[in-house]
Each structure stands twice: as C-alpha cells, then as structure tokens.
N, C-alpha and C positions, 0 to 999 in steps of 0.2 A: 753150423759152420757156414753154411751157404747166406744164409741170412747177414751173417759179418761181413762176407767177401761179397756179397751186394750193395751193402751199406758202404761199406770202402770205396766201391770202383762208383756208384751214384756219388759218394763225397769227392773223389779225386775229380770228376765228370763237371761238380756242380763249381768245384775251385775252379778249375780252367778256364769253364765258360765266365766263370766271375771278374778271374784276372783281367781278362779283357774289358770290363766296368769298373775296374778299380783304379784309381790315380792320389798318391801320396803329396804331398809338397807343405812347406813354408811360407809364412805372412808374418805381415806385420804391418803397423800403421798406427793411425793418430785419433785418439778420440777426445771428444767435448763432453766431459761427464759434473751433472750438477747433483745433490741432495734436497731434496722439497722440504717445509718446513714451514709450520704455521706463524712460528714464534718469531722466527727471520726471516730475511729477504735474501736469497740464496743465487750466485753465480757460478759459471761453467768454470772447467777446471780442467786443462788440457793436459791430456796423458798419453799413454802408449798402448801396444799391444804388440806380442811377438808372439808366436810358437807353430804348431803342427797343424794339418787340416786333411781327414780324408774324406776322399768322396764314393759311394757304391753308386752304382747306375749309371745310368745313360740320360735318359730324358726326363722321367723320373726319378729323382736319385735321394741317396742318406750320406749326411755331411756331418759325422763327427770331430769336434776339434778340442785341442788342450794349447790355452796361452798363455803366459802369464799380461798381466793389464796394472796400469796404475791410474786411479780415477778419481775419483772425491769431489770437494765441492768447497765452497768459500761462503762467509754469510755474513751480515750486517743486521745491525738490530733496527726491527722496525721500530723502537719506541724512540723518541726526542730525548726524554729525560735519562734515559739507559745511553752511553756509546758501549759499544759491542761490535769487534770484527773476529773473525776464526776461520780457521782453514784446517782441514784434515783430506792425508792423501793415504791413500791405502795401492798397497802392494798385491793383488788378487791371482787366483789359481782360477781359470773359468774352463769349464767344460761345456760349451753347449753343444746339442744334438736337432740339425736340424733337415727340414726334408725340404725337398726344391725341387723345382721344373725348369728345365734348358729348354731353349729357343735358337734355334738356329743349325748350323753344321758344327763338324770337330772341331775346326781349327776357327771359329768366331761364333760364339751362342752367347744368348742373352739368354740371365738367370733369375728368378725370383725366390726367396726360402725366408723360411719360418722355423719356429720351433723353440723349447726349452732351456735355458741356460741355470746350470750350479754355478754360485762364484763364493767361493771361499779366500777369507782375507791372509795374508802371510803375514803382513807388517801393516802396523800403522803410523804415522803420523801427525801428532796436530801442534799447532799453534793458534793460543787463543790471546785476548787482550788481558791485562790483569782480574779484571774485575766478574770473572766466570768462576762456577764453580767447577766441580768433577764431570759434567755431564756429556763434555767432550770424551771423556774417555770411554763413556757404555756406549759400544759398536758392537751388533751382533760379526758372529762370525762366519755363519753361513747365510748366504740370503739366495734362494729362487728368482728367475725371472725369464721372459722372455725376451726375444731377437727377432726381427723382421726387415727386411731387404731384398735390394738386388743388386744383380752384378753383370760381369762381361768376362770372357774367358778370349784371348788371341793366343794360340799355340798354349803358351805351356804356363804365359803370364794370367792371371789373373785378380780382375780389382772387384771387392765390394762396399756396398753404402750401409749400413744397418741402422736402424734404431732400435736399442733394448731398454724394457720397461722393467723395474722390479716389483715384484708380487708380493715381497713380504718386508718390512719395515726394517732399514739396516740397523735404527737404534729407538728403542724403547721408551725414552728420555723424554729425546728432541723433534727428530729427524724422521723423515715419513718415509717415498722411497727414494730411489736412485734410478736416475735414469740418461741416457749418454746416448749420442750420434759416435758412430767410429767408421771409420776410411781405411780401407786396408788393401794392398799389395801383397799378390804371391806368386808363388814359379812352383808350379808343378812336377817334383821329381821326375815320377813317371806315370 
C-alpha cells in the first residue's frame, strides 16, 4: 500500500511541477507543397494547415501536434510528343512529434525543432488531362516524414517556418516523395 500512496503523491508532485512547462494552443497557416517525379516536371501547390500544438518543457522541450493540411502538387510532361498536365490535392491528418530548443525569455524566445511526421490522407483529388491513364489514382495513404524549422514565440502568439521531407513514396506508379515549406501562426491557450 505505501508503495501506491508513494507512486500517487510522486505522480501528483511530478503533474504540478509539469504544469508549469506545459502550454496548449492553435495554428494554422499556408503551405507550398510539390510531389517529385521523374516522368514530369512537377510544381508547388498552395494549401493550408489548421489544428492543435502542444508543447512540454522549457528550453528543451516536446512539441506534439494534430492538423489537418491540404497539399499536393501540379505536373507537366517532360516529353514534346506527349502534352500532359494533372493536379492532385489531398486533404491530410498529420501528426508530427517534434523536439526543440528555446532561445531567449518567456515572453520572446527564439525556437529551433525537429522531428518525425505521420500524414495520413482523408480525401483526394485529382484532375488530370484526357490522355492519362489510372495512375493518378494509386496514392498511398500513409506516408512518413520528417519537419525541420524555427520559430519565435511573443507572449502567447507564436509563428513558425518549417520545411518537411517525405521518407517514403506517396505513389508507387508515378510519384516519388512530397515535400512542402509551411508558415504557421498560433496563440497559445495557456
């Protein structure tokens, strides 16, 4: 029994002190998202991102987030004899988990972080020219990747820059990976 009611009063002991390195809040913002491709010549493709972000720590910290994103990519065919244009925009669930270092005081620090992203597709999208087959439609539907960036925190607002790489091919087909610059604004609950 004492071992329970130690574990308890260490776990309430370890919440508290925690609460005070925890802060909740919302983003959202605009990302340049292209698909790579040997077989085309592929352009950026302006989308969104909205949802949750939290943060553990202080100066070293863990920055779990859930957004939803829409991203995709545009393409043209490289060959003269072929015309080929297509577009697919995907509607994404991204989870990524990343770790960072603060720079500065409470109320202004500069950020830098890293770390792993799941991005699972909800919806897709495409529009291709007549003369394509099916191969717009094989899109995997989970793809891995990473995020890298920094940022700035003033009080409660804060913005960051990232760039995320994909690790694992969104389509089988065509298409290699995906990769996006995104700009986002948030306001820290609490």
């Amino acid at each position: 029994m004492k071992k329970y009611l130690l574990s308890a009063v260490l776990l309430i002991a370890v919440s508290i002190s925690a609460k005070a390195q925890f802060s909740l809040g919302v983003k959202g913002g605009v990302n340049f998202s292209k698909i790579g491709s040997d077989n085309f010549s592929d352009k950026n493709l302006t989308g969104y991102q909205a949802g949750l972000f939290a943060r553990l720590g202080n100066s070293l910290y863990l920055q779990p987030e859930l957004y939803l994103s829409g991203t995709g990519g545009k393409f043209e065919s490289n060959d003269n004899n072929t015309a080929f244009s297509g577009k697919v925009r995907f509607t994404n669930l991204n989870v990524p988990l990343l770790i960072g270092k603060s720079f500065g005081e409470k109320d202004l620090n500069f950020r830098v972080m890293a770390g792993p992203i799941y991005t699972y597709t909800l919806d897709q999208s495409t529009s291709v020219s007549n003369n394509v087959g099916n191969a717009f439609n094989d899109f995997n539907k989970s793809n891995i990747g990473f995020q890298a960036g920094a940022g700035v925190d003033i009080g409660s607002i804060t913005a960051d820059l990232r760039y995320e790489g994909g690790l694992t091919k969104v389509s089988d087909s065509f298409a290699k990976r995906q990769n996006l610059w995104a700009l986002s604004v948030g306001f820290k609950i609490f």
